[in-house]
Every structure is written in structure tokens, then in C-alpha cells.
KEKEKE-116002 format. One line per 5 residues: number of its first residue (from 1); for each residue x, y, z of C-alpha. Coordinates in nm, 3 decimals, always signed. Layout:
BEGIN
NUM) X/Y/Z ~ ...
This chain:
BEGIN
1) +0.128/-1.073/+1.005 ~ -0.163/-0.918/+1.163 ~ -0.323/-1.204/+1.228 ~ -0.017/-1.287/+1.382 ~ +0.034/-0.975/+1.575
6) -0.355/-1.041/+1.743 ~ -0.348/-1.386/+1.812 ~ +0.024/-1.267/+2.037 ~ -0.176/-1.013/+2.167 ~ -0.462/-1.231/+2.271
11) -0.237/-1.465/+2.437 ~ -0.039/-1.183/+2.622 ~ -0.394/-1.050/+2.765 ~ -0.471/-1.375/+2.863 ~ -0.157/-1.450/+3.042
16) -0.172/-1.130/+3.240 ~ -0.463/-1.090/+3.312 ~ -0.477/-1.449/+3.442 ~ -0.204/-1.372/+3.637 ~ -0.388/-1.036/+3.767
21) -0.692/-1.224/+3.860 ~ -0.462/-1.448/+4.070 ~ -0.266/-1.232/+4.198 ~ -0.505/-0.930/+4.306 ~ -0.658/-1.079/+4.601
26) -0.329/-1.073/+4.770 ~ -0.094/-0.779/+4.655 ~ -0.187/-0.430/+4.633 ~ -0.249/-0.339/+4.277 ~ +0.038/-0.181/+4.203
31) +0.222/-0.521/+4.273 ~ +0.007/-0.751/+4.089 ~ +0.009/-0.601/+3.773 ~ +0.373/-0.499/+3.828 ~ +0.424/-0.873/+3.835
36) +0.182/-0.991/+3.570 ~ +0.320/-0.726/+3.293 ~ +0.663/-0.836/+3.311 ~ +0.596/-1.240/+3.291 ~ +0.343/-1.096/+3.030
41) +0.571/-0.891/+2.812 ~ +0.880/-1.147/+2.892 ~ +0.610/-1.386/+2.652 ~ +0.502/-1.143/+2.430 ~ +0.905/-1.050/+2.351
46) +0.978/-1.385/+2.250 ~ +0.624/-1.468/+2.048 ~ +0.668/-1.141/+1.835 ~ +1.014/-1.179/+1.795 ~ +0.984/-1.584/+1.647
51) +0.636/-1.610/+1.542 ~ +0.490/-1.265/+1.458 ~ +0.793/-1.069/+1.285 ~ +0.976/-1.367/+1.222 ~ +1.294/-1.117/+1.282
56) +1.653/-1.215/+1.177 ~ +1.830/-0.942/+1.089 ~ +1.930/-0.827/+1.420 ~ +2.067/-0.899/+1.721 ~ +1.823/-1.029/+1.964
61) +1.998/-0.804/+2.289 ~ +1.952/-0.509/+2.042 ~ +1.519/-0.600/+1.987 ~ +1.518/-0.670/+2.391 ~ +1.670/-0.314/+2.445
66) +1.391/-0.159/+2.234 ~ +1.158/-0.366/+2.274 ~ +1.213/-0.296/+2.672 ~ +1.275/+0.068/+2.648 ~ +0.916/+0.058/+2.491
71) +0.759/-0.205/+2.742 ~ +0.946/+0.064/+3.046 ~ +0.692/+0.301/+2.899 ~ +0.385/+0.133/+2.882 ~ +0.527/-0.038/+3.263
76) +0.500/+0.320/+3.390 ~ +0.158/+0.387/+3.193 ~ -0.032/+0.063/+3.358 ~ +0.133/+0.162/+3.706 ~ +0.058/+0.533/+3.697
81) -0.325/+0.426/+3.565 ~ -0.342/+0.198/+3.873 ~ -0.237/+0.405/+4.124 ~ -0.458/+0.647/+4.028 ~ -0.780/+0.521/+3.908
86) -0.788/+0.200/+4.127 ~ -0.604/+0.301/+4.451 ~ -0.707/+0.635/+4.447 ~ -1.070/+0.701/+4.304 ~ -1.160/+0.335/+4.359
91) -1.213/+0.201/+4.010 ~ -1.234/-0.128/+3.911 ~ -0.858/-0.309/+3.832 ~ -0.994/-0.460/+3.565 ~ -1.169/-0.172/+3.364
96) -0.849/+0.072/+3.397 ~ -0.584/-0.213/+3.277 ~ -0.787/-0.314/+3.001 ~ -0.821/+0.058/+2.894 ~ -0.418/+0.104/+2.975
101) -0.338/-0.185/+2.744 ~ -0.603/-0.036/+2.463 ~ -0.359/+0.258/+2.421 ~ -0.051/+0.029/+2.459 ~ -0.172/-0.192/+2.173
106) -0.261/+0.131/+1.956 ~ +0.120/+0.237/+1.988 ~ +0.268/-0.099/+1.977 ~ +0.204/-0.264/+1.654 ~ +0.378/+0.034/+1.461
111) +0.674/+0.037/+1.695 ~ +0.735/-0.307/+1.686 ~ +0.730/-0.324/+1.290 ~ +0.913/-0.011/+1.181 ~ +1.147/+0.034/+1.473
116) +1.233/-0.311/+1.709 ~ +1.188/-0.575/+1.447 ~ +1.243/-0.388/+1.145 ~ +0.980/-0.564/+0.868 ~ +0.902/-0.365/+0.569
121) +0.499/-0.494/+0.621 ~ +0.290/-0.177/+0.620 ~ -0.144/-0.218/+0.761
């Protein structure tokens, strides 16, 4: 499940920042990565959901209310991070998403398994 759990993740930080990349060079940063995390994590719902937790015990509305409540929070982290490393103090986009998603992913794995999709897999 792991393996499963990275390969999602690898696809999700392709897919947004892809999108970011695109997106950037015409929206302030705030905007494109507004954008690009919710196609992102719209993806990364369904791929953990069917392919990394395999989850059927639940309802899926109940998983997308967690799953959001958690993806609200790490919304708010990513657009608090750029605002104020990348519109304030000039950092790179790049740099401060990549380091906003690091401490996303850190959180997520654990939340996802004990508390949206409920699997009794431990690390």
C-alpha cells in the first residue's frame, strides 16, 4: 500500500505542478496554485480512494467530507505559504510549494489510513 500511496502521490505532484507551471505565467500565485490543488486533490481523492486504500466500507460522500476537511487545511497551508514567501519576500513558487506539500505528505498518509479510509495497514 505504500507503494501505492507514492506512486498517487507522484502523480498528484505531477499533475499540479504541471498545472502550476502552466498556469503561473498568467495568474498571480495565489490563483494558480489555488487552481492546480483542487484539480490536483479532485485526482488524488479518487486514486486513493480506488487504487491506494481500495476503501469499501464507507460511504464515498462521508471519505469526500474528510478527505476535504483535510485537503481545506493543507488549501489554506499552500495559500498562506504563497502569499507569504512568494508574493511577499519574493521566493521562488516552486521552492515554497514543494516545501508546503513536504509537510502535507508527512500528515497525510496517516490521516488517510486511520481516519478517511479506515484500513487497518500500519508503516
Amino acid at each position: 500500500m505504500i507503494l501505492r500511496y507514492a506512486l498517487v502521490g507522484i502523480c498528484t505532484y505531477i499533475i499540479y505542478n504541471f498545472l502550476l507551471f502552466w498556469l503561473d505565467s498568467s495568474f498571480s500565485s495565489v490563483i494558480a496554485s489555488s487552481f492546480s490543488y483542487f484539480f490536483s486533490m479532485s485526482f488524488n481523492f479518487l486514486a486513493m480512494r480506488y487504487y491506494t486504500f481500495r476503501a469499501s466500507s464507507s460511504l464515498p460522500s462521508q471519505q469526500l467530507i474528510k478527505f476535504s476537511i483535510l485537503s481545506v487545511f493543507n488549501y489554506f497551508l499552500i495559500v498562506f505559504s504563497n502569499y507569504f514567501f512568494v508574493d511577499i519576500f519574493g521566493f521562488n513558487i516552486f521552492y515554497v510549494n514543494n516545501a508546503a506539500l513536504f509537510v502535507s505528505i508527512l500528515i497525510g498518509f496517516s490521516v488517510n489510513n486511520f481516519l478517511i479510509f479506515k484500513t487497518n495497514i500500519r508503516f
